[in-house]
C-alpha positions as CSV (number, residue, x, y, z in Angstrom):
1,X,28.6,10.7,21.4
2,X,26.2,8.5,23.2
3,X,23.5,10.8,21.9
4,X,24.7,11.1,18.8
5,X,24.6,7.0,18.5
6,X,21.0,6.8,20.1
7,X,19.6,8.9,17.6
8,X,21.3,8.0,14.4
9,X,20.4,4.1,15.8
10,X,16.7,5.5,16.3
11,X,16.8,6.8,13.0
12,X,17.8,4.1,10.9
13,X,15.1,1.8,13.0
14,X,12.3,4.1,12.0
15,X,13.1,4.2,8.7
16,X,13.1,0.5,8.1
17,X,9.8,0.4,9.9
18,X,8.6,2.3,7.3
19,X,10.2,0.6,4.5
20,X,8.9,-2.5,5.9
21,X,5.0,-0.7,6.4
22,X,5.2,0.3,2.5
23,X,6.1,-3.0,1.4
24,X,3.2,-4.4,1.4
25,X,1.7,-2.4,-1.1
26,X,3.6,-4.4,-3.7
27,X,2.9,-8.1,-2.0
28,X,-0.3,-7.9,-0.4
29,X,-4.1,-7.5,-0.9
30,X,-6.1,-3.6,-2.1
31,X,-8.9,-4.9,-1.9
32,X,-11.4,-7.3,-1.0
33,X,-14.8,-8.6,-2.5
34,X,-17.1,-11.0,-1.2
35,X,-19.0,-12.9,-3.7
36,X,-21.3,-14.5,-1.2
37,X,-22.4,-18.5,-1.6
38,X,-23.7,-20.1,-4.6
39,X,-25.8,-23.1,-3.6
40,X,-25.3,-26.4,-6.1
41,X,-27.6,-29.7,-6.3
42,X,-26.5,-33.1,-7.8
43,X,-29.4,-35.8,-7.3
44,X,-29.6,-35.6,-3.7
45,X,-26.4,-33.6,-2.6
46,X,-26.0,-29.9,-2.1
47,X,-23.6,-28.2,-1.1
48,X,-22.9,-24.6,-0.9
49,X,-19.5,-22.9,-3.1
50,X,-18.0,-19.4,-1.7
51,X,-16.0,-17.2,-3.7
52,X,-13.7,-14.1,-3.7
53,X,-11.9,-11.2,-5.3
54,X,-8.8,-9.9,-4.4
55,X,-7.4,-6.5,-5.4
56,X,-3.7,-7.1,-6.1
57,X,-1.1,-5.0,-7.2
58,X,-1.0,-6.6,-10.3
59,X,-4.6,-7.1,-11.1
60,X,-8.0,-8.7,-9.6
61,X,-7.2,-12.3,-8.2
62,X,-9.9,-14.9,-8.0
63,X,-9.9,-17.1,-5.4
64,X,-13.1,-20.3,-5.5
65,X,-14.4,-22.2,-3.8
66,X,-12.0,-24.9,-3.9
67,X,-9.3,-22.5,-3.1
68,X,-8.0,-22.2,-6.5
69,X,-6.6,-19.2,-7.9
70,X,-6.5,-17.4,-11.0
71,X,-4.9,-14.0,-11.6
72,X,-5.8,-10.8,-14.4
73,X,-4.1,-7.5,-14.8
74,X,-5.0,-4.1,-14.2
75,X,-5.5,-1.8,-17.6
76,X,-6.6,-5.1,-20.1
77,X,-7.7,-3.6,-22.8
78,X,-10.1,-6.4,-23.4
79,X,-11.9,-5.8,-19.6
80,X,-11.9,-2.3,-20.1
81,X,-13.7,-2.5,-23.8
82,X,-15.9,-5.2,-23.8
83,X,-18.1,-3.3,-22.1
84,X,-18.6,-1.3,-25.2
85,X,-19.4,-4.6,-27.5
86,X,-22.9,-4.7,-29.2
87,X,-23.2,-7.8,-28.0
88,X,-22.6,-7.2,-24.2
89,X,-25.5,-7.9,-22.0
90,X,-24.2,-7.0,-18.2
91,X,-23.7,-4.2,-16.0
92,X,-22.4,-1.0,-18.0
93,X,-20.4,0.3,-15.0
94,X,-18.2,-3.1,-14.6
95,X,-15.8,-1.8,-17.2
96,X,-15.5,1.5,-15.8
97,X,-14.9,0.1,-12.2
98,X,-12.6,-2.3,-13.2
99,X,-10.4,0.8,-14.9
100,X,-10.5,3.2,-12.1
101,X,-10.0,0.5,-9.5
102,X,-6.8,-0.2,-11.9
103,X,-5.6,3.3,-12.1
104,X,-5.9,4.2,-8.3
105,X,-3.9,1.1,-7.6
106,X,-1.7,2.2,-9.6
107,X,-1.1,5.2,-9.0
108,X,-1.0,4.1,-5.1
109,X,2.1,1.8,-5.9
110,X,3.8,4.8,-7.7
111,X,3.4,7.5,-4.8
112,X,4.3,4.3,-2.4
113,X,7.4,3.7,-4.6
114,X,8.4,7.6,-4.7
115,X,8.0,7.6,-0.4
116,X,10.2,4.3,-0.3
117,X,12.9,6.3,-2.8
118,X,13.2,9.1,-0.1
119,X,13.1,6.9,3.0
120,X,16.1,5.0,1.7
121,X,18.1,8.2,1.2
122,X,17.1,9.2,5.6
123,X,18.4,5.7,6.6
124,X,21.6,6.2,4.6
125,X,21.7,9.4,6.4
126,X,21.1,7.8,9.2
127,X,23.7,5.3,8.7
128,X,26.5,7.4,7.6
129,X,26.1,9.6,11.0
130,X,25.9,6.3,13.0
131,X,29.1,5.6,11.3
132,X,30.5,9.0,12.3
133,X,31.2,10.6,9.0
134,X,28.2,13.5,9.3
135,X,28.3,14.2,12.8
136,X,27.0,17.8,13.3
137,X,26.0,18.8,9.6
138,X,23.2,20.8,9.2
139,X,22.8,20.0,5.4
140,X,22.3,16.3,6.8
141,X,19.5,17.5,9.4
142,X,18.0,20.1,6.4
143,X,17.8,16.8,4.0
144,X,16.3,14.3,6.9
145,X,13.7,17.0,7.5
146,X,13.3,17.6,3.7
147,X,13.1,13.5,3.2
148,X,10.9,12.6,6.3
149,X,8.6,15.1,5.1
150,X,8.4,13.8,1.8
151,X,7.7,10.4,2.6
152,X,5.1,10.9,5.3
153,X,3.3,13.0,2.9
154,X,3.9,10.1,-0.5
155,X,3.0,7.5,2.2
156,X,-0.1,8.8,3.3
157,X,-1.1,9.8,-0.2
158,X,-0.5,6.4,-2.0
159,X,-2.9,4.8,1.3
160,X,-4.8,7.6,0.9
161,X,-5.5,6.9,-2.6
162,X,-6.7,3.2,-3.0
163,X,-9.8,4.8,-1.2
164,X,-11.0,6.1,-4.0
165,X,-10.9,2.7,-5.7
166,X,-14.6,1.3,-5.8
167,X,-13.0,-1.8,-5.2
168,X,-11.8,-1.0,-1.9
169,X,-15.1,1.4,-0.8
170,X,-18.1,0.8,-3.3
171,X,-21.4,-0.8,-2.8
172,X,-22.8,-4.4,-3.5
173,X,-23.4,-3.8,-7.3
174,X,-19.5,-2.9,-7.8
175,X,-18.7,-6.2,-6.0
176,X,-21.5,-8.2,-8.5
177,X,-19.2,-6.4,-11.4
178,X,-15.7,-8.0,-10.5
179,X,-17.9,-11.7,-9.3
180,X,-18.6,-11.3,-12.8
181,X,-15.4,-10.5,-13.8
182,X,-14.0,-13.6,-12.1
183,X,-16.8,-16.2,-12.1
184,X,-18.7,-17.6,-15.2
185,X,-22.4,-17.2,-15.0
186,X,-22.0,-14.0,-13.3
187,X,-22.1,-13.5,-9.2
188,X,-25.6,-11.9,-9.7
189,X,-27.2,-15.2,-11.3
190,X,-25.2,-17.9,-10.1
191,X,-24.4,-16.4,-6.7
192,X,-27.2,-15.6,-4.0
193,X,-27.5,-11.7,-3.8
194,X,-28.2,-11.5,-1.0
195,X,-25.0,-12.9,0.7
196,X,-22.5,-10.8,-1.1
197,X,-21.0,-8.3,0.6
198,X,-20.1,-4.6,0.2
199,X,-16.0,-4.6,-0.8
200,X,-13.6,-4.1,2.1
201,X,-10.3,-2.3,2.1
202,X,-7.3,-4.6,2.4
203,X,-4.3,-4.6,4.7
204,X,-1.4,-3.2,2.3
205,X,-3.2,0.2,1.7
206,X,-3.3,0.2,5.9
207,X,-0.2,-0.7,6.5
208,X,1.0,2.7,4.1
209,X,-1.2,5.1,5.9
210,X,0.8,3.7,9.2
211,X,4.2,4.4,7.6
212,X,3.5,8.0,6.9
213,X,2.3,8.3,10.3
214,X,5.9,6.6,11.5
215,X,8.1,8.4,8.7
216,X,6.4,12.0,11.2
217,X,9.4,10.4,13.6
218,X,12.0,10.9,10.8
219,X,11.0,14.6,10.6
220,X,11.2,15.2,14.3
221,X,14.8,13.5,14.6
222,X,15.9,15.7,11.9
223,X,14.7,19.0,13.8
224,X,16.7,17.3,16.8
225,X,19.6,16.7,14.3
226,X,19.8,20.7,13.3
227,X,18.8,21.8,16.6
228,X,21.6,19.6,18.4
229,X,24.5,19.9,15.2
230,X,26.7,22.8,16.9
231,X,27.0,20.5,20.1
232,X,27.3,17.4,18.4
233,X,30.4,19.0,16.4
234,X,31.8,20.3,19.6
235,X,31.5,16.6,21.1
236,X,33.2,15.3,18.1
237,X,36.0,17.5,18.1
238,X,36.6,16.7,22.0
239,X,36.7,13.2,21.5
240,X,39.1,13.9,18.1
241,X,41.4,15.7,20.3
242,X,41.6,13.4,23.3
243,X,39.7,16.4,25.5
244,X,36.4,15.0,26.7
């Protein structure tokens, strides 16, 4: 039964790992834009002001120079409109980049949310045979397979997916849009050109590409579970019936 114990404990440890990888994606950063420095003069003192955008779950985050933060959401239909306004004067792609970035979050968090759904079910499984009630069942090892795949592949999509964000992969004009977005004046007036910086990928899209890799362990242990379930039944039995 030691075997039996060292999986199921195996089991259950991978899939909180993975729980624990795809959590991020509903607490941490998408995204990440640059805005580059902005220098100020008052009299005789300059000084130079930095500021950023973060891609959160929720919506674009602005962080200033003084550290302060203010927050928006994704699918505003004021951001996604005003580009459409007779009276709008900026960039006509900022709108559309501020949408798509919105829908492939989105749609990351919901594939992320559907993996998480499945991996919860393979540590129950887990749990329940480390508890001894599903010791050699095949339907258990045919649904840990069934789930482990199912995860790795939701897990890998939803990181997969805030790729396509221009947030996460686009080119200095996309980050000028959302310094726009987030700063008045505009990053490509008030902020040096120069100095901002293409838009980097974040940690919480990373860290759901690294639980579909891990959830591939859930899959494996499952084979092992089917593979071993005739034996593990025989053990059980022996141990039942006071014979091993």
């Amino acid at each position: 039964m030691n075997r039996v114990r060292i999986r199921s404990t195996l089991l259950l440890c991978v899939a909180l790992i993975v729980d624990g990888c795809c959590l991020g994606m509903y607490t941490g950063a998408y995204a990440f834009v640059d805005c580059g420095t902005k220098t100020t003069e008052v009299g005789d003192v300059e000084w130079r002001e930095y500021g950023q955008v973060l891609g959160m779950p929720w919506g674009p985050m602005c962080v200033d120079d003084n550290g302060g933060l203010s927050s928006m959401v994704w699918h505003n239909e004021y951001q996604i409109n005003q580009c459409k306004s007779s009276s709008w004067s900026g960039s006509s792609m900022q709108c559309k980049e501020y949408e798509e970035s919105g829908d492939a979050f989105s749609g990351a968090q919901a594939l992320t949310s559907a993996a998480m759904f499945f991996n919860n079910f393979v540590a129950l499984s887990a749990l329940l045979e480390l508890l001894g009630y599903t010791v050699g069942s095949k339907c258990q090892a045919a649904y840990v397979i069934t789930g482990g795949v199912l995860t790795t592949v939701l897990c890998l999509a939803g990181g997969a997916l805030c790729f396509a964000a221009g947030m996460s992969v686009g080119d200095k004009d996309v980050s000028v849009d959302f310094c726009n977005i987030c700063f008045t004046g505009g990053a490509g007036s008030a902020y040096d050109y120069d100095s901002i910086k293409n838009p980097t990928i974040a940690g919480a899209p990373i860290g759901a590409l690294v639980g579909g890799l891990f959830a591939i362990t859930e899959v494996v242990i499952g084979i092992l579970m089917c593979a071993q379930a005739d034996r593990d039944k025989e053990t059980l039995t022996s141990v039942e019936t006071g014979t091993l």
